[in-house]
C-alpha positions in Angstrom: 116.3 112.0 177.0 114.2 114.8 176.8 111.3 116.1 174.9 110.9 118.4 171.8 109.5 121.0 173.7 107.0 123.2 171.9 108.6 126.6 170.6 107.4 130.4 171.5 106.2 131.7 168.9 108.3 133.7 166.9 89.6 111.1 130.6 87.8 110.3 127.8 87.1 106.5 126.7 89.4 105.4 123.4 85.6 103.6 122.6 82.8 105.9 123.1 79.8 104.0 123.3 77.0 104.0 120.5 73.4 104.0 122.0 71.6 100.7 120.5 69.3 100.5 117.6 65.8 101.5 118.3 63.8 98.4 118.2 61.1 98.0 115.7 57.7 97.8 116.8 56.0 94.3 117.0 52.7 93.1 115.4 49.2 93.3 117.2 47.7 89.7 117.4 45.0 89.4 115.4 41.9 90.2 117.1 38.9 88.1 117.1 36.0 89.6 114.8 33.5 88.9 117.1 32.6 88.7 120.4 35.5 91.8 121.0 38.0 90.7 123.2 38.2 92.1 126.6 40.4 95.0 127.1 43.4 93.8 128.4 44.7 94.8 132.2 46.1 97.8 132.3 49.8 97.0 133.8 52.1 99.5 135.5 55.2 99.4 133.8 57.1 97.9 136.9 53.9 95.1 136.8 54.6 94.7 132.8 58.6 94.1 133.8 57.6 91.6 136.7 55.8 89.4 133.9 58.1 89.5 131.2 61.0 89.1 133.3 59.1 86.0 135.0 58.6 84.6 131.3 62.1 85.0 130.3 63.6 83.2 133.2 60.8 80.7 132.4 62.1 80.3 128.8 65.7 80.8 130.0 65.8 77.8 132.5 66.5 74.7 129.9 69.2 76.2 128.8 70.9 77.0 131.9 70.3 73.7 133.5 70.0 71.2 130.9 72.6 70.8 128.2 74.6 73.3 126.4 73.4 72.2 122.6 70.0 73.7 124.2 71.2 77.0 125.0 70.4 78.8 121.9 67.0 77.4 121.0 64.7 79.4 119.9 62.1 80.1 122.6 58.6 78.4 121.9 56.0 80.6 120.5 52.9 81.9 122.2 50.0 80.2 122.1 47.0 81.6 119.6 44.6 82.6 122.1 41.5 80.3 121.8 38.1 82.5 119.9 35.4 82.5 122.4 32.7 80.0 122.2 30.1 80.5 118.9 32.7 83.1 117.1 34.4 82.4 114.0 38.0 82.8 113.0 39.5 85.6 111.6 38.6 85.7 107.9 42.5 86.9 107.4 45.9 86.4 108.7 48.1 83.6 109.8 47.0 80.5 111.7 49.5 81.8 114.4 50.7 85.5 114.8 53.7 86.5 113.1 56.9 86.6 115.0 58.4 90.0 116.1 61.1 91.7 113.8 64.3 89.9 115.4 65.8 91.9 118.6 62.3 93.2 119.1 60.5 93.6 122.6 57.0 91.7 123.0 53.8 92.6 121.6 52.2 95.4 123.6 48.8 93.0 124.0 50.6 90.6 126.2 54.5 92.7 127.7 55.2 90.4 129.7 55.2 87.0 127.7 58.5 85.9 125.9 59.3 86.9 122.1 57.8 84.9 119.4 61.4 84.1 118.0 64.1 86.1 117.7 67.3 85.3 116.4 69.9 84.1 119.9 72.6 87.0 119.6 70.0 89.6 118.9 68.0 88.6 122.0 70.9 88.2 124.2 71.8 91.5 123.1 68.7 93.2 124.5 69.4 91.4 127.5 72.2 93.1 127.7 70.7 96.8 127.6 67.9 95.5 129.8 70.2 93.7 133.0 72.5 96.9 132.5 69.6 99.1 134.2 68.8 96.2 136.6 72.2 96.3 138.0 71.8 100.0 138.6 68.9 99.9 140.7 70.1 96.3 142.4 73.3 98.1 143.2 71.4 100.6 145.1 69.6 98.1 146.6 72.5 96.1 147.3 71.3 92.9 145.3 73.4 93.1 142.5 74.3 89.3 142.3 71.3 88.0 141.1 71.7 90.0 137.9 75.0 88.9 137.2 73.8 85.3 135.8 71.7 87.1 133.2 74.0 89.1 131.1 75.8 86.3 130.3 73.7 82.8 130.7 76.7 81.2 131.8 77.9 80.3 135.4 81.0 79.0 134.3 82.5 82.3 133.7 81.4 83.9 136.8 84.2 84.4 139.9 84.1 86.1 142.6 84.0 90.1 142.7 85.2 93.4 145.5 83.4 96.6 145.1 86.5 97.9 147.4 88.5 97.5 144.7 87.0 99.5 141.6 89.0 102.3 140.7 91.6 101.7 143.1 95.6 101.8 141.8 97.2 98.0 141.6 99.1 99.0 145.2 97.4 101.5 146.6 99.3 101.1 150.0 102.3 102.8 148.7 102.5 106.2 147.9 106.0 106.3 145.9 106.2 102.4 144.5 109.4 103.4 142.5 111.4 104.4 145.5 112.9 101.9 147.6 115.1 102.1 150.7 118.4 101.4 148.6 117.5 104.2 146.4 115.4 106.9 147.7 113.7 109.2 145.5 113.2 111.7 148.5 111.6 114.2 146.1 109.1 112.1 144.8 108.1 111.1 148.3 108.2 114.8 149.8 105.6 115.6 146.9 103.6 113.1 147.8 103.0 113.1 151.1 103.1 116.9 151.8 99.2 117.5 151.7 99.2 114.9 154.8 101.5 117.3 157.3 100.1 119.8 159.3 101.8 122.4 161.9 99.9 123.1 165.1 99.7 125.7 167.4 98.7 126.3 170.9 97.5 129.5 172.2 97.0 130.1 175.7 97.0 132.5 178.5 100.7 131.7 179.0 101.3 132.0 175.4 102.3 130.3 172.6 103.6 126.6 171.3 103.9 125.0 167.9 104.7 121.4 167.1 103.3 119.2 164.2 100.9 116.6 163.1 99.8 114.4 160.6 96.6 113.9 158.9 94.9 110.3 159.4 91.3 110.7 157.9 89.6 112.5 155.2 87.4 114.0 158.1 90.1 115.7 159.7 91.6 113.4 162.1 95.0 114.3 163.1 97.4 112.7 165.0 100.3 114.3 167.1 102.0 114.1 170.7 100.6 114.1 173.8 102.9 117.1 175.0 101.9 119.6 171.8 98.3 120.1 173.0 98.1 118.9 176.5 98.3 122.8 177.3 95.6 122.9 175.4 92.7 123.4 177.8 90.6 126.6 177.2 92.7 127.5 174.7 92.8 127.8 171.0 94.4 125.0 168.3 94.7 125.8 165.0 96.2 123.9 162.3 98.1 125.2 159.2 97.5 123.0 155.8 100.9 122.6 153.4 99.2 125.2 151.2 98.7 127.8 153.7 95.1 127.5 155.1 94.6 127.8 158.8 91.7 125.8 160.1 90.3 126.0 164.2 90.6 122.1 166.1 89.6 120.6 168.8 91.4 118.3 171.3 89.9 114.9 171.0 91.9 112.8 173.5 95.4 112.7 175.0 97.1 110.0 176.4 100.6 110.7 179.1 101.5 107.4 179.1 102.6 107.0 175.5 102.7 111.2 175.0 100.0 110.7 171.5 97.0 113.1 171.2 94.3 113.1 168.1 93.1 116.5 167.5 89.8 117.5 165.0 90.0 119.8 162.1 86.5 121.9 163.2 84.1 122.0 159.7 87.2 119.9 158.1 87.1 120.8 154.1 86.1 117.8 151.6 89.9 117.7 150.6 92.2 116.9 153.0 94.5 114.2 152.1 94.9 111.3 155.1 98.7 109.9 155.5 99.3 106.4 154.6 99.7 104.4 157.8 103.2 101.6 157.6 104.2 98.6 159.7 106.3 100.0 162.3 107.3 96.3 162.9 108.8 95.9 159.9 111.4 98.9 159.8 114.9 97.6 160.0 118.1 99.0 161.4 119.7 100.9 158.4 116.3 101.7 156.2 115.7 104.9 154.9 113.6 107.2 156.6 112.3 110.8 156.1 110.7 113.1 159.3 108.2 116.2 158.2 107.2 118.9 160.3 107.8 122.1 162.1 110.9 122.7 163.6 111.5 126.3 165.2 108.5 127.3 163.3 109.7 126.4 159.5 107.0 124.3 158.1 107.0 121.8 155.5 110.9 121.0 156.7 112.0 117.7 155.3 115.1 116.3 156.9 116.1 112.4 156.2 118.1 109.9 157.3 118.5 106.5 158.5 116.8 103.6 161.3 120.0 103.5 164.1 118.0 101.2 166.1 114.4 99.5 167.0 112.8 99.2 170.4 115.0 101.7 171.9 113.3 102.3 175.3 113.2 106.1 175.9 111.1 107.9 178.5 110.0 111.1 178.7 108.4 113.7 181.3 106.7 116.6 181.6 106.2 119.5 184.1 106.6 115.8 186.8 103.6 114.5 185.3 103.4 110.5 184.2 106.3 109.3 182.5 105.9 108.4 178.7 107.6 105.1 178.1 107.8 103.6 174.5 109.9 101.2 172.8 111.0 104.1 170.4 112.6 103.9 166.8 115.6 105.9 167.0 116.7 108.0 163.6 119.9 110.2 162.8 117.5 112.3 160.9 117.2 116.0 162.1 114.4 116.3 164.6 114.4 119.5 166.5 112.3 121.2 168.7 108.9 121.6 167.1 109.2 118.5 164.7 107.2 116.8 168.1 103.9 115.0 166.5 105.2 115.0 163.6 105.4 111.8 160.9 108.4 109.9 160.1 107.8 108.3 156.7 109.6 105.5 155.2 111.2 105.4 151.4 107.8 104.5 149.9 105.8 107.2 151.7 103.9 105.2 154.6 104.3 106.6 158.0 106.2 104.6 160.2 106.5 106.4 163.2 105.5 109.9 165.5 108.7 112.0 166.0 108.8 112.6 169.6 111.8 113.5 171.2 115.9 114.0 171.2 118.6 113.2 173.3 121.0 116.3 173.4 123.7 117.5 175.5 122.1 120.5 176.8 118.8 122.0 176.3 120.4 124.8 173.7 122.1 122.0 171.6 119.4 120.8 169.0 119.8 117.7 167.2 122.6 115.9 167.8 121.9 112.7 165.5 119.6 111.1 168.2 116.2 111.2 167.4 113.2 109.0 168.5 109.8 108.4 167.1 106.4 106.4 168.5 106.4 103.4 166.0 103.4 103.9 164.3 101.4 100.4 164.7 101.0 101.8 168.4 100.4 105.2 167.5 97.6 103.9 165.1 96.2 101.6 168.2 96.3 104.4 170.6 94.7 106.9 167.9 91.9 104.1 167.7 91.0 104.7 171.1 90.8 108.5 171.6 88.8 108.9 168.3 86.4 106.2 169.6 86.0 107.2 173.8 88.7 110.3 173.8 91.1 108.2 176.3 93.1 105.0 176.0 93.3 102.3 178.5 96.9 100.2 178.9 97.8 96.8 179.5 98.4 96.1 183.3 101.2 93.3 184.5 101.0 94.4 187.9 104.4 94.8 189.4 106.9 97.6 190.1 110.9 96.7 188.5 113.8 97.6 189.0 117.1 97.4 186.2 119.3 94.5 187.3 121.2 91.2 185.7 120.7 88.0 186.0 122.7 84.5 184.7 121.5 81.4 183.8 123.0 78.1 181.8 126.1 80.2 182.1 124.7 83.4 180.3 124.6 86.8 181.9 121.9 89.6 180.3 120.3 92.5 181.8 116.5 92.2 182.9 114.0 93.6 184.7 114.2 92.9 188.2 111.0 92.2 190.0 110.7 93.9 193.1 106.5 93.7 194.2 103.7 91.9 193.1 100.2 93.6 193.5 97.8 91.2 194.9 95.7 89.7 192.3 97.3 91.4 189.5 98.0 89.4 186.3 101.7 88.8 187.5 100.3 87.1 190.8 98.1 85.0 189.0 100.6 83.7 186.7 103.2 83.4 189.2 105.7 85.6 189.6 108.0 86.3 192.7 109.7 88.9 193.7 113.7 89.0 192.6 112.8 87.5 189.4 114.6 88.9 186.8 112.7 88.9 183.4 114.8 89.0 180.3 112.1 88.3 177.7 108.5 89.2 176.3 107.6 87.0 173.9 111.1 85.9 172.6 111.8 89.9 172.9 115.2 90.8 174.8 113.7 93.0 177.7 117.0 95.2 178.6 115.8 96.8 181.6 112.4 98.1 183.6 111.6 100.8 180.8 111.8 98.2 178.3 109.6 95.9 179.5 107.3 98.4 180.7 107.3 99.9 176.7 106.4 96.1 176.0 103.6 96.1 177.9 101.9 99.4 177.6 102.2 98.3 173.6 99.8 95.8 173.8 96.0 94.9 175.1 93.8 93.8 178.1 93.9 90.2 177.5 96.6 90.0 175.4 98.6 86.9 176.2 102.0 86.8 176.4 105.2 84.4 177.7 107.5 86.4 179.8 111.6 84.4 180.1 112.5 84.9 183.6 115.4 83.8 185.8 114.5 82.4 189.2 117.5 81.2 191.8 120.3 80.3 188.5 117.4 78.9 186.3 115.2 79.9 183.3 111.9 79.1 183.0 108.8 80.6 180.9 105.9 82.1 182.5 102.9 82.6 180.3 100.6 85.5 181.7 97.4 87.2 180.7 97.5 91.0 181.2 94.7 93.1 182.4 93.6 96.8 182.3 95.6 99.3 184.0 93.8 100.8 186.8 93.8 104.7 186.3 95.3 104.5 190.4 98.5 102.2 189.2 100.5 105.4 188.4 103.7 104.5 187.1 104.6 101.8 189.5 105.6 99.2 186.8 108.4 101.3 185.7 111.2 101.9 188.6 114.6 103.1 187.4 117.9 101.1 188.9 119.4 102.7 191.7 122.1 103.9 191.0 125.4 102.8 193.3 126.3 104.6 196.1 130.0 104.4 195.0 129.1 106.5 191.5 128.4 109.8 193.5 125.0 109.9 192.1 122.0 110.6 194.7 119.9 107.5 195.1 116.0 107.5 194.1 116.1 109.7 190.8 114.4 108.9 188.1 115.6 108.7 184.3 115.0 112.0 183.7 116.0 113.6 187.1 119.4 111.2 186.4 119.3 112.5 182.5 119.2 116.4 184.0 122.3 115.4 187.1 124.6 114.2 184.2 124.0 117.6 182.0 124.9 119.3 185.1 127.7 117.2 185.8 128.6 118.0 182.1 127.9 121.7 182.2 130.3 122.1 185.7 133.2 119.4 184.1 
């Protein structure tokens, strides 16, 4: 296998609303003729509010807790305040001031104390217009619940509510609902999700590289492949938008082991468009799958295809630094130098995985119908952890494998052969001896070193896991709890098979020194 290497450069409502009728204004009470009444306290309006709402909710309370025939009584009328001692009574007017026109707001003399008796709907009504602008400022406040009982009077009819939700489509998860993996509407999805792709390039004092990325938050997140920008240093990133804008970025974090980086769009714009993230775990051999990018420098390039397998372990080097093992989904799509970082989107849109790298037949060849991608639920866990501390720490087993077979209950399958335990590693506390042969993670068929190794750099520190291994002719399960990686460990828990002496293949090379003897071997025969 090999990498992609990076490329020189060459509405309106159908309702309106009507404002409400201007209330008409309420009667004084009556004032005593003599002694004159003290001036009343002069209330901010907040204070005025505080009272009538207190009076309301005093008025309101038999009906919401006692029964429902009480509901729409009619609130008691005020009190006539008593005359002061030796005065007379008003020579005129009612025993009892008059009530206020119905849907009216209380006399100005006394704001905060309940209306004398209007008719139910007209007051409930007002309580309407008046709990609209509480929930405005309670919103802002972040109390909007206890406004909710008032508008309507009724707990009944209340349920449960999400803000998340307002405005949002019914699936908002999928960017092209109609198109499914039987039947593709390819255009439809290449419209949509082209804002999301981005081409990068590298300039240093050694020159020039391109590959591609895709955007993963408004603020100008992007993800991509370790081996686009790890050349990075000093040097300048830029990134070109689907419409043609160039815009500077930074390197945020790389990480070798599983070749992703996450770059920053410097002074990102208020419109970039984020990708919709997938579950790699749920792509399927024969699904439909489209990969974006840059190939050879031709942006926006949309090639498709279809899933030719899941947790295909591939491993990939560069310039002898750490190896980059991942349990890869492999595509017949087109993926050529360039398309590296780029997204692999399924039928409906969501990105599924990271195109990474190709297996050809020399390093002229291109695509050859073998292309691999980073399956995106790691890509998005590794992304996590660059974004947050700009490097990503690995689960740790502790042991260094070997390819090999092993056969018990009268089955033969391939494993991964232990050959050394580090001392007080996870594998020595759970057990493990050396010539084990480990066949399964979790109930998942472990082919061989690289793919258990993929298993494990694809999940946590303290992650728990069951590992199937055969010991002298028998299985047994071995439940372990992995560690950190310590940044010293290297690649020791990845150790190619040695190759047989009969083969004519030097002993002691790795995947891809082994990868580069057989294109040799190829290139002589």
């Amino acid at each position: 296998m090999t990498s992609t290497p990076e490329q020189p450069h060459r509405g309106q409502q159908d309702h309106p609303t009507e404002p409400l009728a201007v209330a008409q204004p309420t009667q004084r009470l009556p004032l005593p003729a003599t002694p004159p009444a003290p001036a009343p306290e002069r209330l901010t309006p907040a204070q005025q509010w505080a009272r009538y709402d207190a009076a309301q909710r005093a008025t309101r309370e038999p009906a919401l807790v006692g029964a429902p025939a009480a509901a729409h009584a009619a609130p008691p009328a005020p009190p006539v305040p008593p005359a002061p001692a030796g005065s007379a009574s008003p020579a005129a007017g009612p025993a009892t001031p008059p009530p206020p026109p119905a849907g009216g707001t209380p006399s100005s003399a006394q704001p905060w104390g309940p209306p004398a008796g209007p008719a139910p709907r007209r007051r409930s009504r007002a309580w309407l217009w008046i709990t609209a602008g509480v929930v405005t400022g309670l919103l802002v406040g972040g109390g909007a619940v206890a406004a909710a009982q008032l508008v309507d009077g009724s707990a009944g009819t209340q349920r449960p509510a999400s803000l998340a939700e307002l405005g949002r489509p019914a699936d908002d998860t999928v960017p092209v609902a109609g198109s499914t993996t039987q039947g593709p509407d390819w255009p439809a999805v290449a419209a949509a999700v082209q804002d999301s792709v981005v081409a990068i390039d590298v300039t240093t004092s050694a020159g020039e590289s391109q590959g591609s990325g895709v955007i993963i938050s408004e603020d100008g997140a992007i993800l991509t492949n370790n081996h686009v920008v790890s050349g990075a240093g000093d040097g300048q990133v830029t990134v070109t938008l689907t419409d043609g804008r160039i815009l500077e970025a930074e390197v945020t974090g790389t990480d070798a082991s599983t070749d992703l980086a996450v770059i920053q769009v410097v002074d990102a714009p208020d419109d970039l468009v984020p990708a919709v993230l997938g579950d790699s775990d749920a792509v399927t051999v024969g699904e439909s799958v489209m990969a974006v990018g840059n190939p050879l420098g031709l942006a926006n390039t949309v090639t498709t295809g279809i899933v030719s397998a899941v947790d295909r372990p591939v491993s990939t080097q560069e310039n002898g630094g750490e190896a980059a093992v991942t349990n890869a989904i492999q595509i017949d799509a087109a993926v050529n130098p360039g398309n590296s970082g780029g997204p692999l989107f399924d039928a409906q849109g969501q990105v599924v995985g990271i195109t990474s790298s190709i297996a050809t037949l020399s390093s002229e060849s291109g695509s050859i119908g073998l292309g691999f991608a980073i399956p995106v639920n790691l890509a998005e866990q590794i992304a996590a952890q660059l974004i947050a501390d700009g490097e990503a720490e690995h689960a740790f087993l502790g042991v260094t494998l070997q390819d090999g077979t092993a056969t018990a209950d009268d089955v033969t399958r391939r494993g991964a052969v232990v050959r050394s335990v580090t001392d007080e590693s996870p594998a020595a506390e759970a057990g493990l001896q050396v010539d084990d042969v480990i066949v399964a993670i979790d109930g998942d068929v472990v082919g061989g070193s690289e793919s258990l190794t993929a298993y494990v750099r694809g999940m946590s520190s303290g992650d728990e896991a069951t590992l199937t291994v055969v010991r002298d002719g028998r299985a047994l399960e071995v439940d372990v709890t992995l560690a950190t990686r310590p940044d010293d460990f290297g690649q020791q828990e990845q150790q190619p098979a040695v190759p047989d002496d009969s083969s004519g293949m030097p002993e002691g090379m790795t995947p891809e020194d082994l990868w580069e003897w057989f294109q040799q071997q190829q290139e002589q025969g």
